[in-house]
C-alpha positions in Angstrom: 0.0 0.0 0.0 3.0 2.1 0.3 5.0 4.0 -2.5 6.9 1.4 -4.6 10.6 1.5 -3.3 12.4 2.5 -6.9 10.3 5.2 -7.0 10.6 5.9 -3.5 14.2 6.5 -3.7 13.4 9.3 -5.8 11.0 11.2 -4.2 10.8 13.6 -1.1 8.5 13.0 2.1 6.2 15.6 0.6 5.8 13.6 -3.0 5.7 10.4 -1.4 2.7 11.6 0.7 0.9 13.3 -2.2 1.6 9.9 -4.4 -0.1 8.2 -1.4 -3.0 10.8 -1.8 -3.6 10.7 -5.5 -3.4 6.9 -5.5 -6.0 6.0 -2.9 -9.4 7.5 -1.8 -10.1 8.6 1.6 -12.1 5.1 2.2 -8.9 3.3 0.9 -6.6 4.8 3.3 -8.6 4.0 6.1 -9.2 0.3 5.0 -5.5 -0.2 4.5 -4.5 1.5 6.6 -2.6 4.2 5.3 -1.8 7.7 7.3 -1.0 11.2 5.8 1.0 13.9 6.9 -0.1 18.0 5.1 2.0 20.9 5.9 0.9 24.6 5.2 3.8 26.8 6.0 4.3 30.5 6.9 7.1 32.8 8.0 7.9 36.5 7.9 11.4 38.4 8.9 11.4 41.0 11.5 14.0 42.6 13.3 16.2 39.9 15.8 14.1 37.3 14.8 13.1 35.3 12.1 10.7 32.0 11.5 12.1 29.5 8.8 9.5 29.3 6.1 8.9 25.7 4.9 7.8 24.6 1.2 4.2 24.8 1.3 2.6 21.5 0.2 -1.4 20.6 -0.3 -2.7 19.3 3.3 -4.1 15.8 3.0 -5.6 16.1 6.2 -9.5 15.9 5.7 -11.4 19.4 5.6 -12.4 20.8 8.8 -14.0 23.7 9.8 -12.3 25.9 12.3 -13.8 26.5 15.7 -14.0 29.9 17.2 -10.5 30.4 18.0 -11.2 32.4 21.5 -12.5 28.5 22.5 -9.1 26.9 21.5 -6.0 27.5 23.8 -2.7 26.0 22.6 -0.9 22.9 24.4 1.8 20.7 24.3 4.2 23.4 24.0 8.2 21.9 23.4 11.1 23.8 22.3 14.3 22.4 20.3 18.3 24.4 19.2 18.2 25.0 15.7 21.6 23.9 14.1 23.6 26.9 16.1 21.9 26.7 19.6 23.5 30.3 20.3 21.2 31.6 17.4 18.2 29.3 16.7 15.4 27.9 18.6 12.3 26.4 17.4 9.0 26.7 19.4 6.2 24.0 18.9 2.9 23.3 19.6 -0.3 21.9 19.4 -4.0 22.6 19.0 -6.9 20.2 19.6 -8.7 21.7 16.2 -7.9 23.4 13.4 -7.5 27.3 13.8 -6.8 30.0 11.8 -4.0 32.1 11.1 -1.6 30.4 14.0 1.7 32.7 15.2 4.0 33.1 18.0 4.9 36.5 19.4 8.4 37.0 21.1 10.4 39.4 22.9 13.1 40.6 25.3 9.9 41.4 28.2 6.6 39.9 28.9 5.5 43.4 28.1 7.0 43.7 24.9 6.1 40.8 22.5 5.3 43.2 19.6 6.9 40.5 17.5 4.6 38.5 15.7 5.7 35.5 13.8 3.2 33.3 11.1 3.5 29.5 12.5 3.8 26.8 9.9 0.9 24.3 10.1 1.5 20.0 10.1 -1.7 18.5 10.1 -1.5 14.8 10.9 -4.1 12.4 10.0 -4.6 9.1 10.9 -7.9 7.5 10.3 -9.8 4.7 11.7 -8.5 1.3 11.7 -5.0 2.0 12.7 -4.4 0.4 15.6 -6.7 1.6 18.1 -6.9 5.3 17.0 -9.8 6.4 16.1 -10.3 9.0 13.1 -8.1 11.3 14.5 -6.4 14.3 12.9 -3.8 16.1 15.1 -2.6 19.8 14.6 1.1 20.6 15.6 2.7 23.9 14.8 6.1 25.1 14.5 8.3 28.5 14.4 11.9 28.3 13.7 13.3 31.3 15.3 17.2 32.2 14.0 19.0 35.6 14.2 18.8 35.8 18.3 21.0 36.8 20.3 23.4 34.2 22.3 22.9 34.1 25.8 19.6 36.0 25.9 16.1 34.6 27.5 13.7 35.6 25.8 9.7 36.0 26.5 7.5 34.4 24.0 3.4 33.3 23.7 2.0 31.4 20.7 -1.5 31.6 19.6 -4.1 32.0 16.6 -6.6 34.2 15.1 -8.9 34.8 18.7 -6.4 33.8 21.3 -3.7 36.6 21.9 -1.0 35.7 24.3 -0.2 39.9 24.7 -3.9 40.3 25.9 -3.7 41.1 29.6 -5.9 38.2 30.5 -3.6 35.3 28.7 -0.4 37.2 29.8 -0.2 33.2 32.1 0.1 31.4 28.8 3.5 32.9 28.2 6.8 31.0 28.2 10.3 31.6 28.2 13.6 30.1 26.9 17.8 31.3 26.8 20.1 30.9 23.8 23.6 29.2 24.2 25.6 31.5 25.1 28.5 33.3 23.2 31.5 31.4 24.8 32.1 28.1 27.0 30.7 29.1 30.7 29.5 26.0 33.4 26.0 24.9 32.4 23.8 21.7 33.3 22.3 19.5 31.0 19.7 16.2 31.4 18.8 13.1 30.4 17.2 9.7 30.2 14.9 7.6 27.7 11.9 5.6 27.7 9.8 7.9 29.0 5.9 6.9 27.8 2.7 8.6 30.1 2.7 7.6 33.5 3.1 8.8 37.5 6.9 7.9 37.5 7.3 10.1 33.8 5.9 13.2 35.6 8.1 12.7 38.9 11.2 12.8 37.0 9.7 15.8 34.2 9.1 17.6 38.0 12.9 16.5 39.4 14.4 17.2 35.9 12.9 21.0 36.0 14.4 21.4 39.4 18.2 20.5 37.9 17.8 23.7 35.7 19.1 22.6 32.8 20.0 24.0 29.7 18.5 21.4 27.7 17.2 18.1 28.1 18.4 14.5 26.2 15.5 11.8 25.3 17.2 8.8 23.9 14.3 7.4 22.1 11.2 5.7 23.1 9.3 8.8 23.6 5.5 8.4 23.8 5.0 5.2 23.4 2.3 5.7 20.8 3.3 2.3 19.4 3.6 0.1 22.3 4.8 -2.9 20.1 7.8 -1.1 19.1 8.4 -3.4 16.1 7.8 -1.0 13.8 5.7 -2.8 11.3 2.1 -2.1 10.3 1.0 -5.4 12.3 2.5 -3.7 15.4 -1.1 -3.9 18.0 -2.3 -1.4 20.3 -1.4 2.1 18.3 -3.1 5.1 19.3 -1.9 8.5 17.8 -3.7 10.1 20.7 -1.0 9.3 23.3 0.7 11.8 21.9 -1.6 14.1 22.9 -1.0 13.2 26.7 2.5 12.9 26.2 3.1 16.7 25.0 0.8 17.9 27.6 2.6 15.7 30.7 5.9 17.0 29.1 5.2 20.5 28.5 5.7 21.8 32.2 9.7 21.6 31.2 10.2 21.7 27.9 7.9 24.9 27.2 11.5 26.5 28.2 14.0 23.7 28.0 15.0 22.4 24.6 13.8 18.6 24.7 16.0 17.5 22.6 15.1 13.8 21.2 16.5 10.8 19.5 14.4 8.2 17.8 13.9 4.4 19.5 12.0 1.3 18.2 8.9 2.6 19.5 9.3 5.7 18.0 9.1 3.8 13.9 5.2 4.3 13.7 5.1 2.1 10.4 1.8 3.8 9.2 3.7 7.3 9.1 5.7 6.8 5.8 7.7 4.3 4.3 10.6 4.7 7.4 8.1 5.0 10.3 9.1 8.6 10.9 6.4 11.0 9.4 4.3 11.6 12.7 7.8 12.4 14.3 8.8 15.1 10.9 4.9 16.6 12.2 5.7 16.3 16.2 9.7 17.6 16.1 11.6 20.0 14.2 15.2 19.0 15.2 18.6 20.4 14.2 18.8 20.5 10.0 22.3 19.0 9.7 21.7 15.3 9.3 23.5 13.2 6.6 20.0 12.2 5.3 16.6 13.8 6.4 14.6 11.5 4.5 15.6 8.7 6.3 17.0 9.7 9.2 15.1 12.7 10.4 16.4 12.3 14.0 19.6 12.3 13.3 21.9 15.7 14.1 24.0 17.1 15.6 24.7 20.6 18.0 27.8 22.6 20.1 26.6 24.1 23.4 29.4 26.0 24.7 32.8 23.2 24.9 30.7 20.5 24.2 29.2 18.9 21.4 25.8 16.6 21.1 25.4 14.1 18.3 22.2 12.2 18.1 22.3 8.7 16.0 19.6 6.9 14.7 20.2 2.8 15.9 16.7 1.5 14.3 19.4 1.6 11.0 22.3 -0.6 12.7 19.8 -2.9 15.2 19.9 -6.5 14.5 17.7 -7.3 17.6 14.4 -5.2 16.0 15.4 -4.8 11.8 12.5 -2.6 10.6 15.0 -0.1 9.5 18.2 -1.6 9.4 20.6 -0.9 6.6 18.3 2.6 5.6 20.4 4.7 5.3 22.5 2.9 3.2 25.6 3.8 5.2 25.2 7.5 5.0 25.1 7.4 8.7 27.9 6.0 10.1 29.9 8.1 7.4 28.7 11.0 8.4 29.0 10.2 12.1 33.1 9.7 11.3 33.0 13.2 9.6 31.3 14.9 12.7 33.4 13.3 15.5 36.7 14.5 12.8 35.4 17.7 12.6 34.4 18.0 16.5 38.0 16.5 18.0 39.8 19.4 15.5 37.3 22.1 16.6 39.1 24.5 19.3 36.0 25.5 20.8 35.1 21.8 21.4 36.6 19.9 24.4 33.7 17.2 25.1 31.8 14.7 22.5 28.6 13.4 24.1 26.8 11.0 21.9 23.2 9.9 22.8 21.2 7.2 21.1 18.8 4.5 21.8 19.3 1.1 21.5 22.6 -0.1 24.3 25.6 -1.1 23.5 26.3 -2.4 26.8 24.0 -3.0 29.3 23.2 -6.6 31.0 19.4 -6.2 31.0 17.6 -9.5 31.0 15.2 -7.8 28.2 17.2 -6.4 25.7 21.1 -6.1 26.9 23.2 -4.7 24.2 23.2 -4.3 20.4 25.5 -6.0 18.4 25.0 -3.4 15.4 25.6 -0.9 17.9 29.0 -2.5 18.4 30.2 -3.5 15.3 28.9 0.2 13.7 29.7 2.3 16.5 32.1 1.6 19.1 35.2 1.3 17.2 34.6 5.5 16.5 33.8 6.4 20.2 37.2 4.2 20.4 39.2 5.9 17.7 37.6 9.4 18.5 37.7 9.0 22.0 34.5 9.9 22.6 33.7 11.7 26.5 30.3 10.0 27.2 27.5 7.5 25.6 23.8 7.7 26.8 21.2 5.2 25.8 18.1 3.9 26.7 16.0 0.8 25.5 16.9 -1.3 28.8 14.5 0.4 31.9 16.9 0.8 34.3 20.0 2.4 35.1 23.3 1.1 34.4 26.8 2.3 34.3 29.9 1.1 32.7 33.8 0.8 33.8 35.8 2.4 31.4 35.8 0.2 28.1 37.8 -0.3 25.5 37.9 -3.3 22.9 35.0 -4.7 24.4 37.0 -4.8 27.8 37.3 -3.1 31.3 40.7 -0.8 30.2 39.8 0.7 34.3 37.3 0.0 37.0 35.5 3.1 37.6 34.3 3.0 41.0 31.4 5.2 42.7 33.1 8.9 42.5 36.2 8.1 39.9 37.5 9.8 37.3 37.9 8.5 33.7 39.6 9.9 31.0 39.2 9.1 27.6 41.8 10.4 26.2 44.4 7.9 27.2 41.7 4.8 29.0 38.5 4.2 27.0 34.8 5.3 26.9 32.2 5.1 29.9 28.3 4.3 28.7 25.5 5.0 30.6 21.9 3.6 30.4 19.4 5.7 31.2 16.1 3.9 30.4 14.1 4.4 33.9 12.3 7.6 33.2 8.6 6.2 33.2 7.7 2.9 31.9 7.3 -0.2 33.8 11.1 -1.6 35.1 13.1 -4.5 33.5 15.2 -6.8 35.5 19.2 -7.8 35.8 20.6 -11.1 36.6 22.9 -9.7 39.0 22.3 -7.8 42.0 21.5 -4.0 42.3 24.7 -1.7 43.3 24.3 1.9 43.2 25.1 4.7 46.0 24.6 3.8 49.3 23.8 0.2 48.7 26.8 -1.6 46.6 26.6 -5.0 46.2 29.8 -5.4 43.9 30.5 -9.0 41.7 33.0 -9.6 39.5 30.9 -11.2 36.2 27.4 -10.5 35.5 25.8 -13.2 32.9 24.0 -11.3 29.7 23.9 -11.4 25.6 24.5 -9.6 22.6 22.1 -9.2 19.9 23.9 -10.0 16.6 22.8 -11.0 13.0 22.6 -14.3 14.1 20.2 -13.7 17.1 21.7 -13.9 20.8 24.7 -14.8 21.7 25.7 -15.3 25.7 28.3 -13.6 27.1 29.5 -12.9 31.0 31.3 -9.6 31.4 33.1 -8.0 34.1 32.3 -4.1 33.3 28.5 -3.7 35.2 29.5 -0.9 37.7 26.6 0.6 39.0 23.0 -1.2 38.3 19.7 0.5 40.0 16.5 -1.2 39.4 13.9 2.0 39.7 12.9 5.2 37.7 15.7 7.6 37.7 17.6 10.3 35.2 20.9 11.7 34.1 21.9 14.5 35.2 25.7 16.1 33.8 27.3 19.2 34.8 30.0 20.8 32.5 32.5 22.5 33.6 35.1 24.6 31.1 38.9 24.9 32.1 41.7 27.2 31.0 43.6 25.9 27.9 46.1 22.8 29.1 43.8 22.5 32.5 41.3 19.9 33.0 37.7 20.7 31.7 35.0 17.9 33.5 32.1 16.4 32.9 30.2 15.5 36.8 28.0 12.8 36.0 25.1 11.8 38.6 22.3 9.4 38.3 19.4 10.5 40.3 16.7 8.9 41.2 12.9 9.8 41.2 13.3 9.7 45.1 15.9 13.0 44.4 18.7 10.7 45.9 21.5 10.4 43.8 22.6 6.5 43.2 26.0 7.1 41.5 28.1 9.8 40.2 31.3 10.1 38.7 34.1 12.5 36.7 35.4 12.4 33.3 38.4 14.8 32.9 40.0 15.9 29.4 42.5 18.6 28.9 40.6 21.8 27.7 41.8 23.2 24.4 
């Protein structure tokens, strides 16, 4: 029912969706199943700010008249760095019907948000039959903001023909955010994965906002719209409408933190496009640097002060769940090589921090760690020394020793430092941020409670299925919902510049921390 791959190849995400259009009727689609994604774009320049105007394209949504708009208030609200974080922000949200003439104001004051901006429209449509969603056709907006000003917070409100965020009465609606700043000062950053709707998710949204952080890290498995996660059409239980919760539970920080996200297994909705990825082009606007946006749309990169952030996309390397592997062809890991080259020669860049889903090591009794991940992957963090790894996939929090050639190249106890540049790289899972808990086969050891053993039993998941193995790097294991939390702090040239890791738990205690030093430039 999809677009024939040869042709495919050849086409945009746009063309492929109007092919989709013009081939079947709206009683096809929703007998097979099929889901379209419209955009109707707008943008205008003014002074200090500007929103990115996309290619306008024919909505495929079906036609719906727009409600009085003073009825509709905006939700959902998340923010994301354009490709230069000191200059570029982009503000989404969401409406629960279609409204009219959609915009975001902005400013240096509450006071002042004389600034309007036009908001470009993606109206997502996914019709009965798939999964369990009902006919359900959801509105996200977006306004890509570029020529601010580094290290400035800005006030801004978004809102539509009858709703005003400068009227005196919605002045509560408004919302905030800061631009990197011009040069490398301390800041704090977060993260975790595997987040989905639920008590535990809004515990650590509510910890998280406390950390005040910069920006925030999702390593994939976001909503959990799919809850198979196989990404195939026959994947059971789909409902689009999770969404909806998910940007409302999450909006309380990232309405002025950058939620920054990287796509999981769950995240391949297969009725979105031939990759699984249109509902997430509608949801996210992400970083526009990629080696391939048709196929990988969540993967990018971005520099905040002395460190940089590279997102990958594992659904292309995973042998354990293959929906996507081999997409992009190779493009990615290529282009990964290129950015960790480019970041090691930068001056201005001291750390690499790479953050993807799927583990490659962690001794989960449900998924463990990726062979593709592995055999793709860790000979670069290796060859590039790379500062720090952050997955999810495996619900629970686990820490490495220091690795290197599949080994422990140093035990890295409770409070340690590593140092990459001479010893190997640290990985961290952080998969406990608010769907139900895996398990281990060895006993927790975190903070406060260690429980050291010298082998833990687990697998690999290679082309050839599972294959045991016992290893001896399974430092700190903590079997509850939890986050990341780093601090960064700069150094003079030829001093040490660190990275302070912690773990925290959704109890506020902290259950491990730990240093890695490298010699700022």
């Amino acid at each position: 029912m999809g677009v024939p791959e040869k042709l495919a190849a050849r086409m945009s995400m746009a063309e492929q969706h109007e092919y989709l259009r013009a081939r079947f009727s709206r009683r096809t689609m929703i007998r097979g199943g099929a889901v379209t994604l419209g955009a109707v774009a707008g943008g205008a320049f003014v002074p200090g700010a500007t929103a990115r105007a996309a290619v306008p394209t024919q909505s495929t949504a079906p036609a719906v008249e727009s409600v009085d708009g003073a009825l509709v208030a905006p939700f959902g609200r998340h923010l994301a760095f354009g490709d230069d974080p000191r200059t570029e922000i982009t503000v989404s949200w969401q409406v629960p019907v279609a409204v009219r003439n959609p915009f975001i104001r902005i400013g240096a004051h509450p006071w002042d948000l004389s600034r309007k901006i036009p908001a470009e429209v993606r109206a997502l449509h996914t019709p009965a039959g798939v999964g369990a969603s009902g006919d359900h056709t959801q509105y996200y907006l977006h306004a890509q903001l570029t020529h601010l000003r580094p290290g400035r917070t800005y006030y801004y409100g978004v809102g539509h023909e009858g709703f005003d965020p400068a009227e005196r009465h919605l002045l509560g609606t408004l919302g905030t955010f800061t631009t990197a700043p011009a040069h490398k000062e301390p800041f704090t950053f977060t993260a975790f994965g595997d987040q989905g709707v639920s008590y535990h998710a809004l515990a650590n949204d509510s910890l998280i906002l406390g950390q005040n952080p910069v920006f925030h890290l999702h390593a994939g498995d976001i909503a959990y719209g799919d809850p198979s996660g196989a990404g195939k059409t026959s994947d059971t239980g789909f409902d689009s409408r999770t969404w909806d919760q998910f940007l409302a539970q999450t909006e309380s920080v990232a309405k002025s933190v950058p939620w920054m996200v990287s796509y999981g297994n769950h995240d391949m909705e297969a009725w979105y496009s031939p990759n699984g990825y249109g509902g997430e082009e509608a949801r996210f606007t992400l970083p526009d640097n990629g080696p391939d946006k048709k196929n990988l749309p969540g993967v990018y990169s971005f520099v905040y002060g002395n460190t940089a952030i590279i997102s990958l996309d594992p659904n292309d390397v995973s042998f354990e769940i293959p929906a996507n592997l081999g997409i992009s062809g190779g493009t990615q890991t290529t282009w990964f090589e290129a950015q960790l080259k480019k970041y090691r020669a930068s001056k201005d860049v001291d750390f690499i921090i790479v953050f993807f889903h799927h583990c490659a090591y962690c001794t989960s009794t449900a998924h463990a760690s990726e062979g593709g991940v592995r055999q793709e992957w860790v000979p670069l963090f290796e060859k590039y020394t790379v500062d720090l790894v952050i997955n999810g996939h495996n619900h629970q929090y686990e820490r490495t020793d220091v690795i290197k050639g599949d080994k422990v190249a140093k035990k890295l106890p409770i409070g340690e430092t590593a140092y990459p540049e001479t010893e190997g790289v640290v990985y961290v899972t952080a998969g406990a941020a608010g769907r139900s808990l895996y398990a281990f086969s060895a006993p927790d050891s975190y903070e406060g409670h260690l429980n050291e053993v010298d082998s833990v039993a687990s697998f690999v998941n290679t082309k050839d299925g599972k294959v045991d193995e016992t290893v001896a790097w399974s430092r700190v294991r903590y079997l509850n919902y939890s986050f990341l939390r780093v601090d960064v702090e700069p150094a003079p040239r030829g001093h040490y510049a660190k990275l302070k890791v912690s773990g925290i738990a959704e109890t506020g205690d902290r259950i491990d921390h730990f240093t890695v030093a490298r010699r700022a430039k």
